[in-house]
N, C-alpha and C positions, 0 to 999 in steps of 0.2 A: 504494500500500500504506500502509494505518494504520500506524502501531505504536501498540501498547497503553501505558496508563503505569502507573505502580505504583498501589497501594490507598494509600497516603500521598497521591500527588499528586492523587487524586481526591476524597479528602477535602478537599481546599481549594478547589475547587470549589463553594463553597457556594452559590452562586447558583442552582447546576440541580439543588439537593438541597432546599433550605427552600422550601415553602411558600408559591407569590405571595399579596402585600398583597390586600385585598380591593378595591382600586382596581383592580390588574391583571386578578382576577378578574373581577369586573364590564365591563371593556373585551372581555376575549375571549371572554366571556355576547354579549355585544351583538354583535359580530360574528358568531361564528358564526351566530346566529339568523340576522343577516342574510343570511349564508351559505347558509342553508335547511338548518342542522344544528341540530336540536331540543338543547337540555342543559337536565340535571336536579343539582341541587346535593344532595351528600353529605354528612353532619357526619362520619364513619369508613367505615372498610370495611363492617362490619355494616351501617348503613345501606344503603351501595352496592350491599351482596347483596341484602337485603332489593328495592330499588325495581330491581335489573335484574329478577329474577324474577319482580317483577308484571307486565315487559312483555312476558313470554313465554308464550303459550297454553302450557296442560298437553296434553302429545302433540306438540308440536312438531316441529320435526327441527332439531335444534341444531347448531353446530361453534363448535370455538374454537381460536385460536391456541393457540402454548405462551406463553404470560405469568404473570409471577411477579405479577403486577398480580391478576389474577385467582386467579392459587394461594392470595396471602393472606388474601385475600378469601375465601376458601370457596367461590367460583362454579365453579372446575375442576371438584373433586369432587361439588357438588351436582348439575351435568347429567349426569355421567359415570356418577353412582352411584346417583340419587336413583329411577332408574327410574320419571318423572316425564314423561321427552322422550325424542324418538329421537336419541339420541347419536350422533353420527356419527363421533368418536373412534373409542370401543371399535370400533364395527363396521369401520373403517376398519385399526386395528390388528388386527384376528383375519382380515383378510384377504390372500392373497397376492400381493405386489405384481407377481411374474413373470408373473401367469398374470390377475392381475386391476385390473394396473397403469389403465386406461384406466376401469374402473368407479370404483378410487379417486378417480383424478383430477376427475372429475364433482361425483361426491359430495362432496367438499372443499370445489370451486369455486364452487357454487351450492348452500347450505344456505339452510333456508327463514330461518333466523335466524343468523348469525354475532357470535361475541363475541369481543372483545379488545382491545386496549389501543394506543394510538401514543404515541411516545417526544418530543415536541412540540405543543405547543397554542399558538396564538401568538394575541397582542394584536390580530392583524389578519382574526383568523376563517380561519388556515388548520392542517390536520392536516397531521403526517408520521409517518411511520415507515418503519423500516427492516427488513431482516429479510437473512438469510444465504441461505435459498432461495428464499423468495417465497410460499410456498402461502397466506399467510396475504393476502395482498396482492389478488389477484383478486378474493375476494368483498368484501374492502374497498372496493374501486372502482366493482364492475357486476357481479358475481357473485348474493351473498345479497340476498336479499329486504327482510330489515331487518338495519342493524348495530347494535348496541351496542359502543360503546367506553368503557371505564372509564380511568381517568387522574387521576392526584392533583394538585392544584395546582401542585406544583413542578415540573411538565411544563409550565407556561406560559410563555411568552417573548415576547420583543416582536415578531421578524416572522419568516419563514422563515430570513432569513440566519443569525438566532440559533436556532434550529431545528437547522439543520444541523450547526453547531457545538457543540449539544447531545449528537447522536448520537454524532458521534465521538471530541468530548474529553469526554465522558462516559458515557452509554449502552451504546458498546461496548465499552468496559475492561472492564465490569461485565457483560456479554454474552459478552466472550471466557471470561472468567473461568468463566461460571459454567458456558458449556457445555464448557468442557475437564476441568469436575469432575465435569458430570452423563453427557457421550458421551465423554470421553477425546479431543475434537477442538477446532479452535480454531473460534470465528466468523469473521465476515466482514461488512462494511458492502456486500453485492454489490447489492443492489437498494432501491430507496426511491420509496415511493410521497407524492405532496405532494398531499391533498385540498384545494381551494379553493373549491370550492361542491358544495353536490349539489342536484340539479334535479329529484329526486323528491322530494316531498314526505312527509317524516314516513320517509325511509327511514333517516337516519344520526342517532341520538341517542348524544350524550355524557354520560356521567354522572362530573362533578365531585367529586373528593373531595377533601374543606377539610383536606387530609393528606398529609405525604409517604409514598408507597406504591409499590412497584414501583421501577422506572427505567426 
């Protein structure tokens, strides 16, 4: 079991809040690629919106996590709202899970495009993230088609071990926090997926923002 720590003590954290050097940057460029994880460099969010949208055919059939990464971004709302792609959200919320739990689950799992964010980028070309259920974790892995992941610089770190220490003395303070505000329930660090190469080609692209965004 975590314990969370205060918003005081997270604040001094500043290591996993500013911004890597552009030295670091360019280390975890280089890796990934070698990786066979395409990234695309962001100056802000807007940016960031702007170049995930051009890699999405119009008609699509979309999903995305829940990420604040994305929410500030405007990316949530422009697939959900912009009646531009097949949203699998909405369709997935106006469905009923008792009766229609197994079609959800599909649909989730393998979208033809998946979006969202991991709470880790490390100096040695590897992803992580974490998540309390996991839904989001499948098509991260082998699920969706193509991923996009968006991620601010100050998600970068030198190698997994510092990754991990990310998530938990940082990430999920700020994750417990926000979901006891937004569901009335606490998180949880219950699953964690660590990407360290993907072997399809052009399936997992990162998109970099030269800004602290999200956590």
């Amino acid at each position: 079991m975590v314990t969370a720590i205060s918003r005081d003590e997270i604040g001094t954290r500043s290591s996993f809040a500013s911004p890597a050097s552009k030295t670091q940057v360019q280390r975890a460029i280089a890796a990934l690629e070698a990786n066979g994880i395409a990234v695309i460099q962001a100056r802000d969010g807007a940016e960031a919106k702007r170049l995930v949208l051009e890699l999405i055919p119009e008609g699509a059939q979309v999903h995305h996590g829940a990420s604040k990464t994305l929410e500030l971004t405007g990316i949530t709302a422009e697939i959900d709202e912009s009646g531009r792609y097949e949203a699998v959200g909405p369709r997935v919320r106006a469905m009923d899970r008792a009766t229609e739990g197994a079609t959800i689950r599909r649909l989730t799992a393998a979208p033809d495009v998946m979006l969202g964010s991991v709470h880790a980028v490390t100096e040695t070309g590897s992803l992580l993230a974490a998540s309390a259920g996991g839904s989001q974790l499948a098509p991260y892995v082998a699920g969706a088609g193509k991923v996009i992941l968006v991620a601010g610089t100050q998600k970068i770190v030198a190698d997994v071990e510092e990754g991990l220490r990310r998530i938990y003395e940082y990430t999920f303070p700020l994750e417990d926090a926000r979901a006891l505000e937004a569901y009335g329930i606490h998180s949880g660090v219950n699953k964690i997926v660590i990407i360290n190469r993907e072997v399809v080609p052009g399936r997992i692209t990162v998109v970099l923002v030269d800004e602290a965004i999200g956590f």
